[in-house]
C-alpha positions in Angstrom: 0.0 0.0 0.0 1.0 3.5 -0.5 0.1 6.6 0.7 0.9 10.5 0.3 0.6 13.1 2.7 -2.4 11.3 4.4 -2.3 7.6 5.3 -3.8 6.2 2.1 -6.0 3.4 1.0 -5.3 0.4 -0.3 -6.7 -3.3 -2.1 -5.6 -6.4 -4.1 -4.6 -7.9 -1.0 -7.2 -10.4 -1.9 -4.8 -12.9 -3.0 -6.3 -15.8 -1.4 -9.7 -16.1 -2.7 -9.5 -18.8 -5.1 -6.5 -21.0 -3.7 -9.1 -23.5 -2.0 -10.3 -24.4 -5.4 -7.0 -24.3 -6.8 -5.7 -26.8 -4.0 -8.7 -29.0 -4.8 -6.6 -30.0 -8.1 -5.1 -32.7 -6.6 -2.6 -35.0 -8.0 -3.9 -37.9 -7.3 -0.3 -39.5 -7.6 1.6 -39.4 -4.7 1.5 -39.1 -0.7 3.3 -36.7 0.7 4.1 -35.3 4.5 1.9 -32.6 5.9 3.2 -29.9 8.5 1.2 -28.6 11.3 1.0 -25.1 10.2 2.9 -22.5 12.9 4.7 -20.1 10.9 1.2 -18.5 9.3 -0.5 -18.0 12.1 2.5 -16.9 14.1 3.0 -14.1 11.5 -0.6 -13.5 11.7 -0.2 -12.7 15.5 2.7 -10.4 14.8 0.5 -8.3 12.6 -2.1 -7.7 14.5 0.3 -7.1 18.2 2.2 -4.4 15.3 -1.0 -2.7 14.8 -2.0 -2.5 18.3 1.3 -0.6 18.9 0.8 1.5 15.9 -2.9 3.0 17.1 -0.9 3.1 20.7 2.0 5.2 19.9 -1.0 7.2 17.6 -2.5 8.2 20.3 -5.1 10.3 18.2 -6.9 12.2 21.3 -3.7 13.6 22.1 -2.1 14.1 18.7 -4.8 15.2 17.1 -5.2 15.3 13.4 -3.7 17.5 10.7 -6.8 18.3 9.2 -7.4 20.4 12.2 -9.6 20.8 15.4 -12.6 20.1 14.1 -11.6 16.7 12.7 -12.7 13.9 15.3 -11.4 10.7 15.8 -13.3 7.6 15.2 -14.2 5.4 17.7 -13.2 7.7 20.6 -14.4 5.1 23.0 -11.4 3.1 22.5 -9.5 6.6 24.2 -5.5 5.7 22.9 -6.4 3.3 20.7 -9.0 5.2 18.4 -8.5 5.6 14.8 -7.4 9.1 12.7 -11.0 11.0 11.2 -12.1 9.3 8.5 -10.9 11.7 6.2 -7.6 11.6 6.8 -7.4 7.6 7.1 -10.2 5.8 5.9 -9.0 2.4 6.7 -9.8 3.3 10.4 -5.8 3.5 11.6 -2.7 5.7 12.4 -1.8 8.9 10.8 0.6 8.4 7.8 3.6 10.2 10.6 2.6 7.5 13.3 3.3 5.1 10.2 6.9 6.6 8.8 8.1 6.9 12.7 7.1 3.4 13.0 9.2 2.0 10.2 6.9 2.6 7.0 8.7 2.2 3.4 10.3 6.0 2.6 12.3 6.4 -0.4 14.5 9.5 1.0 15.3 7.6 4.3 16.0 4.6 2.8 18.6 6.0 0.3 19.6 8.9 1.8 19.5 8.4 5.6 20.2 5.2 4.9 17.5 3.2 7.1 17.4 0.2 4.6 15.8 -1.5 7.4 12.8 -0.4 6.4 12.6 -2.8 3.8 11.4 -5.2 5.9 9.9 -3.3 8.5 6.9 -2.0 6.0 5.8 -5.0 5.6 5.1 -5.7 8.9 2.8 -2.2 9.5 -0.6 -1.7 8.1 -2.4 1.2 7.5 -5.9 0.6 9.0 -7.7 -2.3 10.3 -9.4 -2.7 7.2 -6.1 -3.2 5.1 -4.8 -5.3 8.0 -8.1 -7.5 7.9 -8.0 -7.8 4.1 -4.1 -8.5 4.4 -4.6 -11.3 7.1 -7.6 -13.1 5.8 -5.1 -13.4 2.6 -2.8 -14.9 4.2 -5.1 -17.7 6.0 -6.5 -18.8 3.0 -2.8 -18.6 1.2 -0.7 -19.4 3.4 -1.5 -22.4 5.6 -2.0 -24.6 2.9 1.1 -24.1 1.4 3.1 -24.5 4.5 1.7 -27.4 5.3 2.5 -28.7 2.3 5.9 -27.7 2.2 6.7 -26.8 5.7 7.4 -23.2 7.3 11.2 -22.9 6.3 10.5 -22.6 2.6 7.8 -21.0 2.8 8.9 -18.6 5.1 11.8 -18.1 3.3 9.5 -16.7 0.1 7.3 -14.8 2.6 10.0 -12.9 3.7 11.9 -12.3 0.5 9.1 -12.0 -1.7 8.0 -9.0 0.8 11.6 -7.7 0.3 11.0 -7.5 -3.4 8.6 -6.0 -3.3 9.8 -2.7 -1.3 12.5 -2.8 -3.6 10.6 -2.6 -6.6 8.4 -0.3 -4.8 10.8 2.0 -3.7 12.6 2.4 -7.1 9.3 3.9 -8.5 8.1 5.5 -5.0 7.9 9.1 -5.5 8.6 11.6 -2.8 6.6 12.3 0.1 4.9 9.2 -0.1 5.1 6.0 2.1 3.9 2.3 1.6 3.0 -0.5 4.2 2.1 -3.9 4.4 2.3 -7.4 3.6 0.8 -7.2 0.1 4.3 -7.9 -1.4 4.7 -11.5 0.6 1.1 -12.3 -0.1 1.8 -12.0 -3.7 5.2 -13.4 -3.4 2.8 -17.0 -2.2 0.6 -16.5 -4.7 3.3 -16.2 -7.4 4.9 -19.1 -5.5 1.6 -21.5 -6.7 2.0 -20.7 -10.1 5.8 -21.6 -10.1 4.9 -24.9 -8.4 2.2 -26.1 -10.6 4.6 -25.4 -13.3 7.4 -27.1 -11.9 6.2 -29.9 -10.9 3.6 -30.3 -14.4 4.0 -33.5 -14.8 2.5 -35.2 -11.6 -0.5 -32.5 -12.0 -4.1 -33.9 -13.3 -6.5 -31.2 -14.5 -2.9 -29.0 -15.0 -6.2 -27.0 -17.6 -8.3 -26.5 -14.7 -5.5 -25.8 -12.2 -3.6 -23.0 -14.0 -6.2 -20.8 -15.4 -8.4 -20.6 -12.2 -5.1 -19.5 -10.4 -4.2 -17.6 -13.8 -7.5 -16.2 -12.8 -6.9 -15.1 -9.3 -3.7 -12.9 -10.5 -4.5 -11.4 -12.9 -7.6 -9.9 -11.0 -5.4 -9.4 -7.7 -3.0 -7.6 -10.0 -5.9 -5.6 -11.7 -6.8 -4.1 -8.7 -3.7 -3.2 -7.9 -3.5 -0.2 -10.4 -6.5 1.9 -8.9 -5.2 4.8 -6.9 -3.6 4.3 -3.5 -2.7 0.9 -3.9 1.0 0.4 -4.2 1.1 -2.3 -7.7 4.7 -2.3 -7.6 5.2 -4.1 -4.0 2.5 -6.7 -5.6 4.5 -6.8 -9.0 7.4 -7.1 -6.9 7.1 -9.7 -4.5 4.7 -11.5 -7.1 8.3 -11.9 -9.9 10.0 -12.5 -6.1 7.7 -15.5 -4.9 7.3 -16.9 -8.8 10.8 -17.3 -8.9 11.7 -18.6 -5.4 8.9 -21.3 -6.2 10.9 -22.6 -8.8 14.0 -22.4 -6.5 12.3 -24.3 -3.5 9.3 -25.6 -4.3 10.4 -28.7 -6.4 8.5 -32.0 -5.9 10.6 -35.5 -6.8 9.1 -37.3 -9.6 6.8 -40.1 -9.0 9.2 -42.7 -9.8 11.5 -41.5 -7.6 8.9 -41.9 -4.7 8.5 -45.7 -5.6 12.5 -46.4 -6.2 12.3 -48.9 -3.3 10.1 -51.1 -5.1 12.4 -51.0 -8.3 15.2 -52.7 -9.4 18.5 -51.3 -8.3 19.6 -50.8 -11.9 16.5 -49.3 -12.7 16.3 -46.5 -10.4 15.0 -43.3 -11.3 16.6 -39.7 -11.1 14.7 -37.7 -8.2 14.4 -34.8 -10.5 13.0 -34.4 -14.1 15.4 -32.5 -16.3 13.3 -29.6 -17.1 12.8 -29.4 -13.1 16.9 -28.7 -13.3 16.9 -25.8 -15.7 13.9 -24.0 -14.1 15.8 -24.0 -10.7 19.2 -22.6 -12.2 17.7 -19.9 -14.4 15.3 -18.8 -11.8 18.1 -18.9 -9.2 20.5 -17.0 -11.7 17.7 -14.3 -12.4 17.0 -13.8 -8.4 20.3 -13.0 -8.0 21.2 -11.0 -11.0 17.5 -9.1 -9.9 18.4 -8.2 -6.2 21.9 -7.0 -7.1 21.0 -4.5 -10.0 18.0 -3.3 -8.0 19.2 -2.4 -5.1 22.6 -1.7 -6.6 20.5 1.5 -8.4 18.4 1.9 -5.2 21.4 2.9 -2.8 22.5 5.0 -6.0 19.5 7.0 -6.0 18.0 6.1 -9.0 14.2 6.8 -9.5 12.9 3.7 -12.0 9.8 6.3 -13.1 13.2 8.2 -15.2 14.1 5.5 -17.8 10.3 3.9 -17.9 7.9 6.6 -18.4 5.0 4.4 -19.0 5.8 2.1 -15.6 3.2 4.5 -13.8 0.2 3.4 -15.7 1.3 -0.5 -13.4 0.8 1.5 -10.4 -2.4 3.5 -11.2 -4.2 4.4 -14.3 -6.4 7.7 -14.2 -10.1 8.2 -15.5 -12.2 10.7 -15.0 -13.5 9.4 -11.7 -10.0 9.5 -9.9 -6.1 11.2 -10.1 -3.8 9.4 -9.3 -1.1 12.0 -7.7 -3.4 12.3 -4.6 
């Protein structure tokens, strides 16, 4: 998500609506070990304790509002913990300050105070209870399944990264004076993880039609809804190419000969991998790292991505008459 001067809005954090249809495509082929999900709802409980201390350190009785005087906060019953007015933040949370004390994504500090930290801290904080909500609901639906097929160290590992991506990405083509929270980046960095899988691992799929346009489906509409205003599409482009990539990196599955080996012949025993499986997981290896080194390589240089791709901004927001999208 990213926001100007006020705390902004944000969507296409609904990453997760179609997975439980997706996962319904079984294989059919092969057992395989399940883990008792921790990690998901672990970062699940981090979120929301980080948003309780964002609307604590708000404080909005005592701050007040920028808008002035006359602005109220919502939900003053809840005394520290109630929300900016409405129109300043209206996904009921901090003000956008509250956000960039608290570690929110800020192009100038990152490059030029150098605070690189905030790469990952951003994708911890969320703007409003409604962004966190969306956010977290994503990552249920998403995320357990997929750890407890493959466990909370790979998947982990792509949440995390994949949310790295996409600050980097988003603060290449972050302009000044604005900031961007969330976990959008990670959530897309598990949904671009799926799609990596089911391609890597094609051959043990049944219904591979089915399969890859529903979830085909699901991101291209996540990523459509991306480029209204306020929404910050690059963190979801982002950790999206991130998790796509790391899926082919980690999420390999051994062929299903492989699986049976002990029942075959010694001479007849079967590679674990499929060649194809082999080439994916170099190239997409070789293109993480060539990726993360020339973009944060012209990050710490100062480079603004909007000045050698003019048209890039139409992947963040596209104005019509019913919105701008510099507000």
């Amino acid at each position: 998500m990213a926001s100007g001067s006020g705390s902004g809005e944000g969507k296409g954090d609904r990453a997760g609506a179609g997975y439980q249809q997706y996962a319904t495509y079984g294989t059919g082929k092969f057992d395989e070990r399940q883990w008792w999900p921790w990690l998901v709802p672990t970062v699940l409980g981090a979120c929301v304790v980080v948003f309780a201390i964002e609307m604590f350190e708000n404080d909005c009785p005592r701050n007040g509002s920028p808008l002035g005087g006359d602005a109220a906060c919502v939900a003053g019953f809840l005394r520290r913990f109630s929300f900016q007015p409405l129109r300043e933040n209206p996904l009921l949370g901090p003000s956008s300050a509250t956000l960039e004390k608290m570690g929110a994504l800020d192009w100038a500090k990152v490059v030029h105070e150098h605070q690189g930290w905030r790469l990952f801290s951003c994708i911890w904080l969320h703007a409003g209870l409604i962004h966190l909500v969306i956010n977290m609901l994503s990552l249920l639906f998403i995320g357990v399944r997929l750890e407890q097929q493959f466990g909370f160290v790979r998947i982990g590992i792509i949440y995390l990264l994949s949310g790295f991506g996409g600050s980097v990405l988003s603060a290449l083509f972050l302009r000044n004076h604005y900031i961007s929270v969330g976990a959008s980046g990670a959530l897309f960095g598990l949904l671009g993880s799926m799609l990596s899988e089911l391609i890597m691992n094609w051959t043990i799929y049944s219904n591979k039609a089915a399969a890859i346009i529903t979830l085909l489906f699901i991101i291209v509409i996540n990523l459509a809804i991306g480029i209204l205003p306020h929404a910050d599409n690059f963190a979801h482009i982002g950790g999206f190419v991130t998790g796509f990539l790391f899926g082919f990196v980690l999420l390999a599955r051994p062929q299903f000969g492989w699986m049976e080996r002990h029942e075959l012949p010694q001479t007849n025993q079967p590679p674990k991998y499929k060649m194809y499986q082999y080439v994916l997981w170099g190239a997409a290896l070789l293109l993480l790292l060539v990726g993360y080194v020339v973009s944060l390589t012209m990050l710490f240089k100062g480079k603004n991505g909007n000045d050698g791709c003019h048209w890039c901004r139409y992947l963040n927001c596209v104005p019509t008459s019913r919105w701008k999208c510099n507000t």
